[in-house]
C-alpha positions as CSV (number, residue, x, y, z in Angstrom):
1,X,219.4,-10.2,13.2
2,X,217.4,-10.0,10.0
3,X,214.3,-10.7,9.2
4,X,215.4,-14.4,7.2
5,X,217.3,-15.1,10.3
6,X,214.5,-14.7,12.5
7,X,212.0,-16.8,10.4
8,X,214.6,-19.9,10.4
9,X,215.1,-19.5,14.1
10,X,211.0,-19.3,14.4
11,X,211.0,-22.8,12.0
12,X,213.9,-24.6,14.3
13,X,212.6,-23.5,17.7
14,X,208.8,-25.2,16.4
15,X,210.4,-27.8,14.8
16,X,208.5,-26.9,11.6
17,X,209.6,-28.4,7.9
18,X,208.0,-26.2,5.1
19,X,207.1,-28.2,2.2
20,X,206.7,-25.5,0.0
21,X,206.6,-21.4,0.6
22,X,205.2,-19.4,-2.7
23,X,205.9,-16.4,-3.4
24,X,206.2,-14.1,-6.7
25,X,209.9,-15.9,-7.5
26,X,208.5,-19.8,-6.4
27,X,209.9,-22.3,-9.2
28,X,207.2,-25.0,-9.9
29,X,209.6,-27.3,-12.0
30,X,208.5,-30.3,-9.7
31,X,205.3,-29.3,-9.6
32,X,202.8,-31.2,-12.1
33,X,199.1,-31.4,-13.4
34,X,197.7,-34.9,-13.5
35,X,194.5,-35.1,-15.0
36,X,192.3,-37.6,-15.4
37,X,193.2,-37.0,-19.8
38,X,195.5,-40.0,-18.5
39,X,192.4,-42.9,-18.6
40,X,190.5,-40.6,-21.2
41,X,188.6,-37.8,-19.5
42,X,188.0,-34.3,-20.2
43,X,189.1,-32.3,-17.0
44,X,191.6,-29.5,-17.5
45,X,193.7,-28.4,-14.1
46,X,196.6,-25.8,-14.4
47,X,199.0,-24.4,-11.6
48,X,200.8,-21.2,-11.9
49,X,201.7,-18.0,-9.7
50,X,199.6,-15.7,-9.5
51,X,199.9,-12.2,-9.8
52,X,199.9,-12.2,-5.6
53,X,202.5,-14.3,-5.4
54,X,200.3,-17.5,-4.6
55,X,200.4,-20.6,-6.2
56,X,196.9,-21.1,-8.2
57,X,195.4,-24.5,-9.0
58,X,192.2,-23.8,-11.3
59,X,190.4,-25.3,-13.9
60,X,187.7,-27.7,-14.7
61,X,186.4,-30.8,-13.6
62,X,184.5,-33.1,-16.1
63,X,182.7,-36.4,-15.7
64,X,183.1,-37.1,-19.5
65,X,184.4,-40.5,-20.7
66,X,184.2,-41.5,-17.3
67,X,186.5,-39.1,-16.0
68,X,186.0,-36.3,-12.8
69,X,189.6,-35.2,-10.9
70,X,192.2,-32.9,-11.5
71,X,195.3,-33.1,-9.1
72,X,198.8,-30.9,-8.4
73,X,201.5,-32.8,-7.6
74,X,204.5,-31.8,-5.8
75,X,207.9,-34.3,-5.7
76,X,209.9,-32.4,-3.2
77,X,212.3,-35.3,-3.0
78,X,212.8,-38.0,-0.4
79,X,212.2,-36.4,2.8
80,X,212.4,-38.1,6.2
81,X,209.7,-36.5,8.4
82,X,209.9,-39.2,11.2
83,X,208.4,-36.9,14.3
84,X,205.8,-34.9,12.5
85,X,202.7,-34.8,12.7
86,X,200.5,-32.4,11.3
87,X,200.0,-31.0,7.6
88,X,199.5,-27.4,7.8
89,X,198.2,-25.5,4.5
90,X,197.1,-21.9,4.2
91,X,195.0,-21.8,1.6
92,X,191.9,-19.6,-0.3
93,X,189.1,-22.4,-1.6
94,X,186.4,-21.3,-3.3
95,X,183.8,-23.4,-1.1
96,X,184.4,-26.9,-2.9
97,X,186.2,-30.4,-1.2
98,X,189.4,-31.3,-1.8
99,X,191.9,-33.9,-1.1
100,X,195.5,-33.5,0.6
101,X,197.5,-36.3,-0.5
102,X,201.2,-38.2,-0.4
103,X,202.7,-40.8,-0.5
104,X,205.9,-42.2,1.2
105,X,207.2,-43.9,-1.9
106,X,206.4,-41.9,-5.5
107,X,206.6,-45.3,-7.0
108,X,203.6,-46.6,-4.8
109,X,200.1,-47.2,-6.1
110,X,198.5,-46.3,-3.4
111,X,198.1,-42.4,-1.5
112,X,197.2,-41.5,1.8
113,X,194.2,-39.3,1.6
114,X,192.7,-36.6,4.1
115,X,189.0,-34.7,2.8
116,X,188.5,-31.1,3.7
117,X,186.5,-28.6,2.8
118,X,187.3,-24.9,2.1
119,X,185.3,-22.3,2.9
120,X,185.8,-18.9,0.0
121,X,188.0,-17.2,2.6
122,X,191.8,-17.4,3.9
123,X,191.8,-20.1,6.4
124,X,194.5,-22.8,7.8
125,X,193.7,-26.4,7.1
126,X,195.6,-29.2,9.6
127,X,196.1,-32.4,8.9
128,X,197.1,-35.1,11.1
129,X,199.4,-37.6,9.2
130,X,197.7,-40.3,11.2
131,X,194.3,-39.4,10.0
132,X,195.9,-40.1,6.4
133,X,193.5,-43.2,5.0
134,X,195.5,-45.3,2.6
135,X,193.6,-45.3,-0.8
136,X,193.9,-46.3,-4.3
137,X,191.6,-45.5,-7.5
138,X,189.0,-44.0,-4.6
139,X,189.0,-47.2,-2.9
140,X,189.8,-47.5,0.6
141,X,192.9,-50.0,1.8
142,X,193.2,-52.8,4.0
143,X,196.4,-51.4,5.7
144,X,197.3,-48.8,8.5
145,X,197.4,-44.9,8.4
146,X,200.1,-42.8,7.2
147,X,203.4,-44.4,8.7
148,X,205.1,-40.6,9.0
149,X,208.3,-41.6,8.4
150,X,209.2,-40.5,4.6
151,X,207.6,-38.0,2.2
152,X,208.1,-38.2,-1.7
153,X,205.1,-36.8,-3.2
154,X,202.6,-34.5,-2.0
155,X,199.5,-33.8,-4.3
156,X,195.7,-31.6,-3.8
157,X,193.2,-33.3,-5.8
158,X,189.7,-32.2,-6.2
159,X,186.9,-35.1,-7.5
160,X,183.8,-34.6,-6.5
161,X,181.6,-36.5,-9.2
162,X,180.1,-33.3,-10.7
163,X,181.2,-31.1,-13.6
164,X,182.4,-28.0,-12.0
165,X,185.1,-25.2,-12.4
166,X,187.5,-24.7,-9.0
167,X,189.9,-22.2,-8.1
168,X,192.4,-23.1,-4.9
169,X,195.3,-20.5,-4.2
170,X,198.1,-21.5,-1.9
171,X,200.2,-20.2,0.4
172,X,202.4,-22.5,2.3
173,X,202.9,-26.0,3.2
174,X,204.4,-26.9,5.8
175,X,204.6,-30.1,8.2
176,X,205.1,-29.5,12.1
């Protein structure tokens, strides 16, 4: 058995979906910066591979013209994830908050939103989908929780009403 075939066995014994796995070859085609250049700020977020094989968000975040975020967004397609329930991310921060985001529908206003904070070292970040507050603009909704049942848009989002510079390398994403 090789060592592919063992990793999918691993993935359907836990029941795991990955998201996204980078590596030196990833394609980020549907992979996207969204600034906040779109309502006339000044921040400047890029994604890339990086020499290790990891995919780097970096950048700058600036409060200019009213702006302040810089986000990478992800459209893996429609996926139906009915029965998951937890985000899982391995990730390098550089000590800042960020925000895990998605949305069921691309076409919706709204996200769901989950804060965490990294700490300058490799760690694993989970995320229960039900934890998931719907927001929009910043603003908290009058609705439920993540529903769990389809993912079109995935998206890390750092805002954190300071000018500041921010480094984030990922590894995987996966849902379980």
């Amino acid at each position: 058995m090789t060592v592919v075939n063992i990793l999918a066995s691993i993935l359907v014994i836990t029941g795991s979906m990955t998201l996204f796995d980078f590596d030196a070859k990833s394609d980020l085609r549907n992979w996207t910066i969204v600034d906040d250049v779109v309502m006339g700020g000044r921040s400047d977020g890029k994604f890339k591979i990086n020499e290790s094989g990891y995919g780097q968000f970096y950048g700058s975040v600036s409060t200019e013209n009213y702006g302040g975020f810089s986000s990478v967004r992800y459209y893996p397609g429609r996926k139906i994830i009915e029965g998951k329930q937890i985000v899982e991310i391995r990730l390098k921060g550089d000590g800042k908050s960020y925000q895990f985001r998605t949305k069921s529908n691309m076409y919706d206003r709204h996200s769901y939103v989950y804060s965490f904070d990294t700490n300058g070292e490799w760690e694993t970040v989970q995320i229960a989908l039900s934890d998931m507050e719907p927001k929009f603009r910043g603003r908290q909704l009058n609705m439920p929780n993540y529903p769990g049942k389809y993912l079109e848009e995935i998206a890390i989002l750092i805002g954190n009403k300071r000018n500041e510079s921010f480094q984030l390398e990922i590894d995987y994403i996966l849902l379980k």
